[in-house]
ZALO-873584 format. One line per 5 residues: number of its first residue (from 1); for each residue x, y, z of C-alpha. Coordinates in Angstrom, 2 decimals. Layout:
<sites>
NUM	X:Y:Z  ...
</sites>
This chain:
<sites>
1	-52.74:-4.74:-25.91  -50.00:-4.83:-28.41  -48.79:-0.92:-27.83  -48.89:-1.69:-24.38  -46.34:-4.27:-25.10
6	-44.26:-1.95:-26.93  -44.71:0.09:-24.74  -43.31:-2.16:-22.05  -39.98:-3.41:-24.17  -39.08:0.30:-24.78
11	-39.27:1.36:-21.06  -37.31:-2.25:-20.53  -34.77:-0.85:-23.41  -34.60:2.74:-21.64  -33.42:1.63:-18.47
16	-31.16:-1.31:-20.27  -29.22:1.89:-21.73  -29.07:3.67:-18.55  -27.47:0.98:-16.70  -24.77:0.21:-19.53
21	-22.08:2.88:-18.08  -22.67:2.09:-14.77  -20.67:-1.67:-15.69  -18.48:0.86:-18.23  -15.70:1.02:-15.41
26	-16.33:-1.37:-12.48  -15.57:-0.55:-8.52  -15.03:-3.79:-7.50  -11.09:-3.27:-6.96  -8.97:-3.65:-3.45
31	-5.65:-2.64:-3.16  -3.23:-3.74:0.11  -2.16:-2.03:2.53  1.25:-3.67:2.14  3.37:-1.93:5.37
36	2.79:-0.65:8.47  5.04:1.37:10.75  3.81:3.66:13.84  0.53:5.68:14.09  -1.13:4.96:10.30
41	-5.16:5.37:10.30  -8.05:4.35:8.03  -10.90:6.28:6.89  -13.26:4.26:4.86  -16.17:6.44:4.92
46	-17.26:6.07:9.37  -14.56:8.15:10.63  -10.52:7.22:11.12  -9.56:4.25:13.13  -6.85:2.06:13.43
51	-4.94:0.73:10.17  -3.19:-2.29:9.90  -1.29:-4.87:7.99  -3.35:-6.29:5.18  -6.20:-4.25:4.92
56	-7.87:-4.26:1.63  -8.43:-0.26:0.09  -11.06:0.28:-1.82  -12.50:3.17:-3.56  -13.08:6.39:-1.51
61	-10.79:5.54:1.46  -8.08:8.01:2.84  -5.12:6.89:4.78  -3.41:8.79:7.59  0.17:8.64:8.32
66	0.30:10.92:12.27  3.23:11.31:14.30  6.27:8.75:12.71  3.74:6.91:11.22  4.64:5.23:7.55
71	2.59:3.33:5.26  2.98:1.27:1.91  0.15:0.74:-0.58  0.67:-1.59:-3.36  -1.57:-2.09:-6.65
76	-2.03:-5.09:-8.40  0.70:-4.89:-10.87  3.51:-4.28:-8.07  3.58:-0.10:-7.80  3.42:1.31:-4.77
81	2.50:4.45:-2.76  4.45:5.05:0.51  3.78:7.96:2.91  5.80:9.55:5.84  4.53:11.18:9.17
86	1.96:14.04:8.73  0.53:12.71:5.48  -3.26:11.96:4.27  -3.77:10.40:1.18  -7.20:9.93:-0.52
91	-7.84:7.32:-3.22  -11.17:8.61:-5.41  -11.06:6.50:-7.83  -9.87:2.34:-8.32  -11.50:0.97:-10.93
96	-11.61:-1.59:-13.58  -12.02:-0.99:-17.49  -14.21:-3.67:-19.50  -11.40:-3.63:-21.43  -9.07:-4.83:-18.66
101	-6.99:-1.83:-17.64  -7.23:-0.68:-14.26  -7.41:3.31:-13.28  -5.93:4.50:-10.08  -6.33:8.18:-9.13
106	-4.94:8.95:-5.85  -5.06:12.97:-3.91  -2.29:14.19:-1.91  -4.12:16.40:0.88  -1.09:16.84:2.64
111	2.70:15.62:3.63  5.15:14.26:1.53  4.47:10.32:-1.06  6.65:8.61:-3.09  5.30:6.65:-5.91
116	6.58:3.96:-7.86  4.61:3.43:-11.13  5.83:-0.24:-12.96  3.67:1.43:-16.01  1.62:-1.86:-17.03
121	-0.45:-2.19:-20.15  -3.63:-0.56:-20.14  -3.27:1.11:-17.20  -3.60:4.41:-15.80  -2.04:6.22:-12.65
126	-3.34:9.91:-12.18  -2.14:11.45:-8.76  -3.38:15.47:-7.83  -1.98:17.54:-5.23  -2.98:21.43:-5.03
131	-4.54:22.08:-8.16  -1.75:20.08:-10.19  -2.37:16.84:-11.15  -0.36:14.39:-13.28  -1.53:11.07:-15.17
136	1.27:8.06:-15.71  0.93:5.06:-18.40  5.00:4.87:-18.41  6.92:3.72:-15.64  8.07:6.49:-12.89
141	9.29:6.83:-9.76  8.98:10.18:-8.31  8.43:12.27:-4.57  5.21:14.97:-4.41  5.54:17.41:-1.26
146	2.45:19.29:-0.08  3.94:22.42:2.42  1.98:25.24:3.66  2.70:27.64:0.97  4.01:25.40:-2.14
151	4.34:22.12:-3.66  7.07:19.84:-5.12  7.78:17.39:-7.28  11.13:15.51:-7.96  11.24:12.57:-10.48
156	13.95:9.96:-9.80  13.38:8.06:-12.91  10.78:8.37:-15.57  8.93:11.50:-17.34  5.89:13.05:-16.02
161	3.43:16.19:-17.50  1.48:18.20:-14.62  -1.45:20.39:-15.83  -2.58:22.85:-13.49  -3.21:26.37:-13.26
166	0.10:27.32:-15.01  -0.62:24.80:-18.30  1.11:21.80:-19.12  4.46:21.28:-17.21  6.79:18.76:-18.38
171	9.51:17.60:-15.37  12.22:15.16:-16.87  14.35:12.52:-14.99  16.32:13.71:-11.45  14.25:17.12:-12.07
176	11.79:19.52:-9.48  9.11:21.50:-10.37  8.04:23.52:-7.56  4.91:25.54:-7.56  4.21:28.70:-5.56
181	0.42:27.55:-4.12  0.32:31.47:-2.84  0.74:32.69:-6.51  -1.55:31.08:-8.94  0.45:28.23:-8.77
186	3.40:29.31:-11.24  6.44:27.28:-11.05  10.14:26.50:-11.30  11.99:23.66:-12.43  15.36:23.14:-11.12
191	17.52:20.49:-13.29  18.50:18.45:-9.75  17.11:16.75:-6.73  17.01:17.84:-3.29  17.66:14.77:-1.10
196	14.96:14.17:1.47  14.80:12.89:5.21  13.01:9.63:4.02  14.34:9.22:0.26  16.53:6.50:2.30
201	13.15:5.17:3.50  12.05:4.88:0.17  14.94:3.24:-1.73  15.26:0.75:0.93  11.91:-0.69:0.78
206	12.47:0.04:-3.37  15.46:-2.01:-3.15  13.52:-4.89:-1.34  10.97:-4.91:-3.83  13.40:-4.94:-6.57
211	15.61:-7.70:-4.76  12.41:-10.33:-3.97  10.60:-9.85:-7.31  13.47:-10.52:-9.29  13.12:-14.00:-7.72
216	9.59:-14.61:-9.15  9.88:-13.18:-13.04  7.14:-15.90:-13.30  4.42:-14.69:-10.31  1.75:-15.41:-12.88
221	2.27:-19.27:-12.85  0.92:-19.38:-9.02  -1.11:-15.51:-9.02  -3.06:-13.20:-11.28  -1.29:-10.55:-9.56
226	1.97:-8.88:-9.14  1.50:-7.44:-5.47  2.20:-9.93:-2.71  4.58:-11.70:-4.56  7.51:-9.94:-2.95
231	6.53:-11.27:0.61  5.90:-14.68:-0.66  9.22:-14.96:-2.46  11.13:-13.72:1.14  9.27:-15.14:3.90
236	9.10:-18.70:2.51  9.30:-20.82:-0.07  7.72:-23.28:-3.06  8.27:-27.11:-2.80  6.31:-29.74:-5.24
241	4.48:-31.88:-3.41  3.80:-35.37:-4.99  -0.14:-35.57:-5.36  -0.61:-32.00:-4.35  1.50:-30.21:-7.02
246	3.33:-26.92:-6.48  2.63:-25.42:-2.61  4.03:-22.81:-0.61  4.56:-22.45:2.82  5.83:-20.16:5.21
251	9.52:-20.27:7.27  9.49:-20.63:10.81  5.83:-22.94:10.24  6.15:-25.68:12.95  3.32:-28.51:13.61
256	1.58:-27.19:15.91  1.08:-23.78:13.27  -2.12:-22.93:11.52  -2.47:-19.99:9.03  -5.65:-18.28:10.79
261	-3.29:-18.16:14.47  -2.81:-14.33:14.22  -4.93:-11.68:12.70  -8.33:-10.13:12.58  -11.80:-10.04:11.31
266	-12.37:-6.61:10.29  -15.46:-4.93:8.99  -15.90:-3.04:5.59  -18.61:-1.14:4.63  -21.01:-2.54:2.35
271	-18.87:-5.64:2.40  -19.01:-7.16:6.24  -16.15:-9.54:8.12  -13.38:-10.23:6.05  -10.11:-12.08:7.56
276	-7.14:-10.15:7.89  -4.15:-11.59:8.23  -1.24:-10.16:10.30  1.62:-12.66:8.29  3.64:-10.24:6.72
281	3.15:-12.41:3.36  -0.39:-12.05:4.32  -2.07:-11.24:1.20  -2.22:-13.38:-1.54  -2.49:-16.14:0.34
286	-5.67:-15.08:1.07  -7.43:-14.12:-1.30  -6.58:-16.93:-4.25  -6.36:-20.29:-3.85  -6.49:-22.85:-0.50
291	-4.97:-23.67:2.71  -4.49:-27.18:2.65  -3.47:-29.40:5.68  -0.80:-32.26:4.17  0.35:-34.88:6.01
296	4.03:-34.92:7.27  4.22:-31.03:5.85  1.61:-29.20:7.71  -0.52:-26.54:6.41  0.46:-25.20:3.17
301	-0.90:-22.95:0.31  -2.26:-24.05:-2.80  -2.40:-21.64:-5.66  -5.30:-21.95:-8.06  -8.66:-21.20:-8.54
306	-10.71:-17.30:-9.08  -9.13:-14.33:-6.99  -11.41:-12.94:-3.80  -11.83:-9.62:-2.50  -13.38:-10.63:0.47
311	-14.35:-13.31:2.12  -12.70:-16.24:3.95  -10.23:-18.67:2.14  -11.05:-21.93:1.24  -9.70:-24.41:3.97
316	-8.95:-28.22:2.78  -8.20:-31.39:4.37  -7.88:-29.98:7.84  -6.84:-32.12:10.43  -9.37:-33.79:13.13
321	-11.05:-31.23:15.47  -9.85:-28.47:13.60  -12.21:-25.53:13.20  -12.38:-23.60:10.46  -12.43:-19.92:11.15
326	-15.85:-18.07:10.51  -16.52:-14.12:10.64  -18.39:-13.44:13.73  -21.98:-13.36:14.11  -22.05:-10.32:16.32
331	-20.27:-7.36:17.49  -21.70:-4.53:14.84  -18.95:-3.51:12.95  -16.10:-3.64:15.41  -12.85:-5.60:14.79
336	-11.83:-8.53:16.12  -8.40:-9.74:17.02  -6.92:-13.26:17.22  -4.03:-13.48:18.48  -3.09:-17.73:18.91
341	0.57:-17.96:18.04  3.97:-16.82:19.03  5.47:-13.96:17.42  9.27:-13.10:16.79  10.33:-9.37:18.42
346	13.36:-7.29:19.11  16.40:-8.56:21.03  18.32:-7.11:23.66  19.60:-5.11:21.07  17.53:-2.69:19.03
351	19.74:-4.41:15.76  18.56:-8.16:16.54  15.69:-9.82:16.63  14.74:-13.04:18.16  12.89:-15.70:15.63
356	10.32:-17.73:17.46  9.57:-21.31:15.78  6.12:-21.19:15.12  5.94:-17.52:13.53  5.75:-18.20:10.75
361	7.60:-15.00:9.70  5.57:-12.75:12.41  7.44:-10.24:13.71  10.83:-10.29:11.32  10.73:-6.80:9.39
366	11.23:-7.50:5.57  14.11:-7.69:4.16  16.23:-7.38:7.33  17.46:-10.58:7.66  18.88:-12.87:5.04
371	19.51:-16.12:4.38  15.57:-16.69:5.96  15.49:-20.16:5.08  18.70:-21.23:6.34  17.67:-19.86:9.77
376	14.70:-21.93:9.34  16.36:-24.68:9.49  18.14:-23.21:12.65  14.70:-22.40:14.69  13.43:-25.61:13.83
381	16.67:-27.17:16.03  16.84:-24.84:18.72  13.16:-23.07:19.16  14.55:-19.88:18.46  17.64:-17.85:16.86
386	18.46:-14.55:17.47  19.72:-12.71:14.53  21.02:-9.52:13.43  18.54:-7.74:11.47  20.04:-4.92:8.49
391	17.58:-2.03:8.48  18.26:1.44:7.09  17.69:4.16:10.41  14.31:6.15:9.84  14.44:9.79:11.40
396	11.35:11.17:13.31  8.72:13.36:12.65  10.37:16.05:14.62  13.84:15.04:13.14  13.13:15.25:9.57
401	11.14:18.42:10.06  14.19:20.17:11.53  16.34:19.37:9.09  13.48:20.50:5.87  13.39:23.75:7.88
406	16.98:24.23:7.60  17.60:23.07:3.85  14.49:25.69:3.35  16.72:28.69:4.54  19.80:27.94:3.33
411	20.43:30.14:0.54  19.67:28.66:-2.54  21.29:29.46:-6.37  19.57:31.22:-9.30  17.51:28.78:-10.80
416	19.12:26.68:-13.78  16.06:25.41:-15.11  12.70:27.13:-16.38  10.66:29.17:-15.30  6.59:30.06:-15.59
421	5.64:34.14:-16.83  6.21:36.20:-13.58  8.20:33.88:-11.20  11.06:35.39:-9.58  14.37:34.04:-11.23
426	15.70:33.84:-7.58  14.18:31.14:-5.73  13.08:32.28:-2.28  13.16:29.62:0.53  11.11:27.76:0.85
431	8.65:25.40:2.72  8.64:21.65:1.76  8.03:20.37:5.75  4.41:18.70:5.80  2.17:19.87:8.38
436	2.05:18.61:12.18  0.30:16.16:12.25  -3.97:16.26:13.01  -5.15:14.96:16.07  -6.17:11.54:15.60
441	-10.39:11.37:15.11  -10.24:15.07:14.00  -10.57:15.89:10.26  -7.73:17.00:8.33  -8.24:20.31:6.34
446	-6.97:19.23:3.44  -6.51:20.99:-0.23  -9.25:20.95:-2.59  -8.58:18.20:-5.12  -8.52:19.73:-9.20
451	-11.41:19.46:-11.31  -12.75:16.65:-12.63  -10.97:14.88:-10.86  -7.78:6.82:20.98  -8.74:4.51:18.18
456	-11.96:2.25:19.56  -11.97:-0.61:21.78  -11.42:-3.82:19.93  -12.57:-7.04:21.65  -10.21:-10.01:21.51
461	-10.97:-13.24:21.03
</sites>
């Protein structure tokens, strides 16, 4: 009897030291898709559908930028991803330490990214493209390129190492390394940048980052994260409510509003319903603390409590024959739309747009309009205000291909920087233009990634 029990305790001992690494690094991160412009698609393991504002990223997804389609992905500390048309992005790995730090590998198949690393304590950022790959614990903001035939990297601001086939290649602030995919992958690194289609893209979403967060130096006193925090700080505002403490609420939030009005309950795998919202401050909001109905304010948002992945936010004090929103009961795994409220849209001009009381923000692209709460006041007056909007123009697929193509063969000078054993000391031209981009619903052939390392019907409701 008693080596039976020992017997027992050292099988129960085994498999207690086979489990330990699996809670060594934990999977149980999200990450927001923070901006969506055009034809952007999902792929979280059942095929690519239809991406949208707000959707939580987790582990093995890809993202698909098609024909002048642009995304944003933002991490928890406030760096972000963004992609231009003809891009797929894969994200292998988001996981947590047990010491804390999080680790972040994302795979360029294909098009052109810009990242923007804020370098946070303990944390890692590894990005591969080709057979290069590059990890970050400093902060760096940089472009990777995937053409046909080679790959580039310019860094705007920071240091970075890429190991690859051709060793360890260090590329210094406002330098490219470019790497001949068609020749074992040797490079050249040219001591100045070569200005890109969407590097204007970039800065200006950069800039409106840089612009908002500066506002909230202190995010951590209402969330546990950085990313979010941007959209809070421009599309409304904190007031200290006696008996309630510090809230938030949207501008543009009449009486009649209600924060579940527009968005969707959209399935994840292994996770079911989870509310999306489609508030362009959308995020945090909803997944940390409550939505709180107060008397002679409306419905504002209370920070506080443990931070949710998933799930539906905790709704308090909500006024007489309100119902709370709950994830449907049926439908599979298709999405479902609500769409209650008004929304704010373009003007007669393309360089206005017309702010609807009651939007609470819905419809006004970031950072295009200033002075939000002023105007505010101004919709709450009138009903609506029709304001000029300051937005950087965004060239097309087709546009920005063109003029690639014809930066590619211009004639280009001897290179000034170094070079790898056997590449040609004149740079040949070159092709930096993405691929067209696939079909939508057909898989992308995308490059391996280095060692280790009509969308369908959706019911509304």
């Amino acid at each position: 009897m008693l080596k039976r029990v020992k017997l027992v305790a050292l099988a129960v001992l085994v498999c207690g030291l086979m489990a330990v690494p699996s809670f060594a690094d934990s999977q149980v991160r999200i990450v927001r898709l923070s901006s969506v412009e055009g034809d952007v698609q999902i792929d979280r393991s059942q095929g690519y559908e239809k991406a949208f504002l707000n959707l939580p990223i987790t582990q093995g997804a890809k993202i698909r930028a098609n024909n002048d389609g642009r995304a944003e992905i933002e991490f928890e500390d406030g760096s972000t991803l963004r992609i231009t048309p003809g891009t797929v992005v894969e994200f292998p790995e988001l996981s947590l330490r047990s010491s804390g730090g999080k680790v972040s590998t994302v795979h360029l198949q294909e098009g052109t990214a810009y990242l923007n690393f804020s370098g946070s304590k303990d944390d890692q950022f590894t990005m591969s493209f080709g057979r290069e790959k590059f990890a970050l614990i400093n902060p760096a903001h940089l472009r990777v390129q995937m053409g046909d035939t080679d790959a580039t990297l310019a860094v705007f601001k920071g240091e970075v190492q890429v190991e690859g086939p051709s060793g360890t290649v260090p590329v210094d602030k406002k330098q490219t390394a470019t790497f001949d995919l068609a020749n074992h992958d040797k490079y050249e690194i040219a001591k100045n940048l070569e200005q890109d289609p969407y590097d204007a893209w970039d800065k200006q979403q950069e800039d409106y980052h840089q612009r908002y967060m500066a506002r909230s130096s202190s995010y951590n006193s209402y969330s546990p994260y950085a990313y979010g925090t941007t959209d809070l700080n421009y599309y409304g505002n904190f007031t200290n409510v006696a008996g309630y403490g510090n809230m938030w609420q949207p501008y543009f939030a009449n009486a009649g509003w209600d924060p579940f009005m527009n968005g969707a309950w959209a399935y994840s795998p292994g996770f079911g319903y989870n509310w999306v919202s489609a508030y362009p401050w959308g995020w945090t909001p909803y997944h940390y603390g409550n939505w709180m109905f107060v008397p002679g304010y409306g419905w504002m948002w209370q920070p506080g409590g443990s931070w949710a992945g998933y799930g539906t936010p905790r709704v308090i004090n909500p006024p007489g024959r309100y119902a709370v929103p709950l994830p449907p009961t049926t439908g599979g795994n298709s999405t479902v739309v609500v769409n209650r409220g008004p929304v704010s849209g373009p003007g007669v001009s393309p360089r206005q747009v017309v702010i609807r009381d009651g939007s609470a923000g819905l419809g006004v692209p970031r950072g295009s309009v200033r002075n939000l709460g002023k105007i505010s006041t101004q919709v709450q007056q009138k009903g609506l205000v029709v304001s000029d909007i300051r937005m950087t123009p965004v060239p097309t697929a087709t546009a920005a291909t063109a003029a690639r193509a014809t930066a590619a063969a211009a004639p280009r000078p001897v290179a000034t920087g170094r070079t790898s054993a056997g590449s040609a000391a004149q740079a040949a031209p070159r092709s930096t233009a993405p691929r067209t981009a696939p079909a939508p619903r057909s898989a992308p052939a995308p490059h391996p990634a280095p060692a280790p390392l009509p969308p369908p019907r959706i019911p509304h409701r």
